[in-house]
VEXVO-628423 format. One line per 3 residues: for each residue x, y, z of C-alpha. Coordinates in steps of 0.1 Angstrom, whole numbers, m for minus. Example, Ala and Ser with C-alpha at 12.3 -4.5 7.8 and 13.67 -1.06 7.14 Angstrom:
BEGIN
123:m45:78; 137:m11:71
//
This chain:
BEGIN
1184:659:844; 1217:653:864; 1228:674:889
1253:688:869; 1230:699:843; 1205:713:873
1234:735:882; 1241:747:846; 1204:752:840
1207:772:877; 1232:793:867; 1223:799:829
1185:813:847; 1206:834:871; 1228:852:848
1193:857:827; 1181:874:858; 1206:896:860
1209:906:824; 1171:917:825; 1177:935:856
1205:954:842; 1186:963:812; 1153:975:831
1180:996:854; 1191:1011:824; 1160:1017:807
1151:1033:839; 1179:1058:842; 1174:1071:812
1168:1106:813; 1166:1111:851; 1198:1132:867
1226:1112:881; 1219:1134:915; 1184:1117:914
1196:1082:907; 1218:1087:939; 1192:1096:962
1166:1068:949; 1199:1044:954; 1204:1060:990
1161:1055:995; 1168:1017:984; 1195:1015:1015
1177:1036:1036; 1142:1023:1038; 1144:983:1026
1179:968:1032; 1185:989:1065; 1185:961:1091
1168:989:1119; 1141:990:1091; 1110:981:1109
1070:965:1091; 1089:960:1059; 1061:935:1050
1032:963:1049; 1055:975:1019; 1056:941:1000
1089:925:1015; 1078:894:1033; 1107:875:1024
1146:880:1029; 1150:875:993; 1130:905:983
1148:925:1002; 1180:917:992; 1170:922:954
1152:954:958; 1162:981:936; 1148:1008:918
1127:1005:886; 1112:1034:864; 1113:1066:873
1086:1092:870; 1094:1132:875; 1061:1149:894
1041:1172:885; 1009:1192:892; 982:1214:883
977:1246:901; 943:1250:909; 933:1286:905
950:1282:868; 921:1253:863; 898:1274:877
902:1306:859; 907:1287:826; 883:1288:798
873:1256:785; 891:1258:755; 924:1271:776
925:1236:797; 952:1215:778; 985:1202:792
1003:1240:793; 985:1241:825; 1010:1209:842
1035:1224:859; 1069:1209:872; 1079:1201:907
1109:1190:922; 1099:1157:930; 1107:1120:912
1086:1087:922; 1105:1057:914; 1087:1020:917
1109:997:939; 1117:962:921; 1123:930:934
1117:894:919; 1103:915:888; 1075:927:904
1069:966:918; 1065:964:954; 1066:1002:961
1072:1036:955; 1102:1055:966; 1097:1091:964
1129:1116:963; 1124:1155:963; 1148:1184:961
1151:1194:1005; 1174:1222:1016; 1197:1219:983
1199:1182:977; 1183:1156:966; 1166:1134:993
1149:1102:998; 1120:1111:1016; 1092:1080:1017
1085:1045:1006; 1049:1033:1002; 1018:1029:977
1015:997:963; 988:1003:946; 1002:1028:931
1034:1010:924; 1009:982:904; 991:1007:883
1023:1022:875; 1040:988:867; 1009:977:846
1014:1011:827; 1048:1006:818; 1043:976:804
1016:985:785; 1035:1015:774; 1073:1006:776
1099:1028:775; 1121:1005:755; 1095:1015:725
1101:1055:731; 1076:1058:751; 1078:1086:781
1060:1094:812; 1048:1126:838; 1033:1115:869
1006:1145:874; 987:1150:906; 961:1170:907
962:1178:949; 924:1195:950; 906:1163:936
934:1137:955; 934:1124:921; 967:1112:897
969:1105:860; 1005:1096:838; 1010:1117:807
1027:1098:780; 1042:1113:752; 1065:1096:721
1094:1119:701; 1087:1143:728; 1048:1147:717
1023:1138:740; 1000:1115:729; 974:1121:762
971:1107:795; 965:1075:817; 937:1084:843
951:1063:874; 926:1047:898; 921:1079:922
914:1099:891; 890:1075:879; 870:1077:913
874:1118:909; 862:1115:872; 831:1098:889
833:1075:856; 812:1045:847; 839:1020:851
862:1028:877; 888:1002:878; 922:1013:866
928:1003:827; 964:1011:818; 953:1012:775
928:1037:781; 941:1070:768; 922:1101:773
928:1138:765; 942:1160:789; 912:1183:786
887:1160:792; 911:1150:823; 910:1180:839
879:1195:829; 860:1161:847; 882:1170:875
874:1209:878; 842:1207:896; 858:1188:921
889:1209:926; 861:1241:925; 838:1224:955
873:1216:975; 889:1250:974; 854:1266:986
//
């Protein structure tokens, strides 16, 4: 191949690049407020492509490159269960009415099409704020859930943490009916299940989430 054709091929992979970036963007605002979007843009300037930004590498950007294409990916609003709900819940009363809302959004942080990190952005003193970067691990299991789950197919997502037990599992639901809930690798370990390594296609009830979880929740609050 000529140089000329090199550079055709060069550009032709570029403007790919971009197309798929502009789609996953879009994907990814879908359904979050514009305020949101604003402050995970603001994170992006704020905490990667702010030149006083200091140990950018122990967040995944060891190259200029990556820092210059880093942008937000999917968005996930927070939740949480209140623990004296869980507690004083029959068994039979432990379902997915129990996950509350906060005021909090996690986004993963993309660059080179691969998540990196997770920007997290809460509601502080009547705006909305970037507040912290971090968590790759959590950006991959995230990433691998998505994927196996997209959100191009319907698919949606709740991030739920469950504080007491330091534990975190997605809910995913499709035409706005869940369909039950990703435990995430810190769940798994709180679950104290057989295999503990994170497997973004294994669906579980809600109930059986938080009822494995209860006991531990129960031993921390004493």
């Amino acid at each position: 191949m000529g140089r000329s054709g090199c550079s055709v091929f060069r550009t032709l992979f570029a403007v790919l690049v971009v197309l798929v970036m502009c789609q996953t963007l879009l994907l990814a605002d879908e359904g979050v407020p514009q305020e949101v979007l604003n402050a995970a843009r603001q994170g992006i300037a704020t905490f990667v492509k702010n030149p006083q930004t200091k140990n950018l590498a122990s967040l995944g950007f060891v190259r200029k490159a990556q820092i210059d294409e880093a942008a937000y990916g999917q968005g996930f609003p927070v939740c949480y269960v209140p623990p004296d709900l869980l507690l004083a819940a029959d068994a039979n009363q432990v379902t997915e009415a129990l996950i509350v809302p906060t005021n909090m959004w996690q986004f993963l942080v993309m660059s080179e099409g691969a998540a990196v990190s997770v920007l997290t952005v809460d509601y502080f003193k009547g705006q909305w704020t970037p507040v912290s970067i971090g968590a790759s691990g959590l950006a991959s299991e995230l990433a691998a859930l998505t994927e196996a789950w997209p959100q191009s197919a319907g698919y949606r997502y709740k991030l739920v943490r469950v504080y007491q037990a330091k534990a975190y599992f997605v809910q995913i639901s499709l035409d706005e009916k869940s369909i039950g809930a990703v435990p995430l690798t810190s769940a798994r370990l709180a679950m104290n299940l057989d295999d503990q390594r994170f497997n973004p296609l294994d669906v579980r009830g809600i109930d059986e989430i938080l009822l494995k979880l209860r006991p531990l929740v129960r031993m921390n609050m004493e």
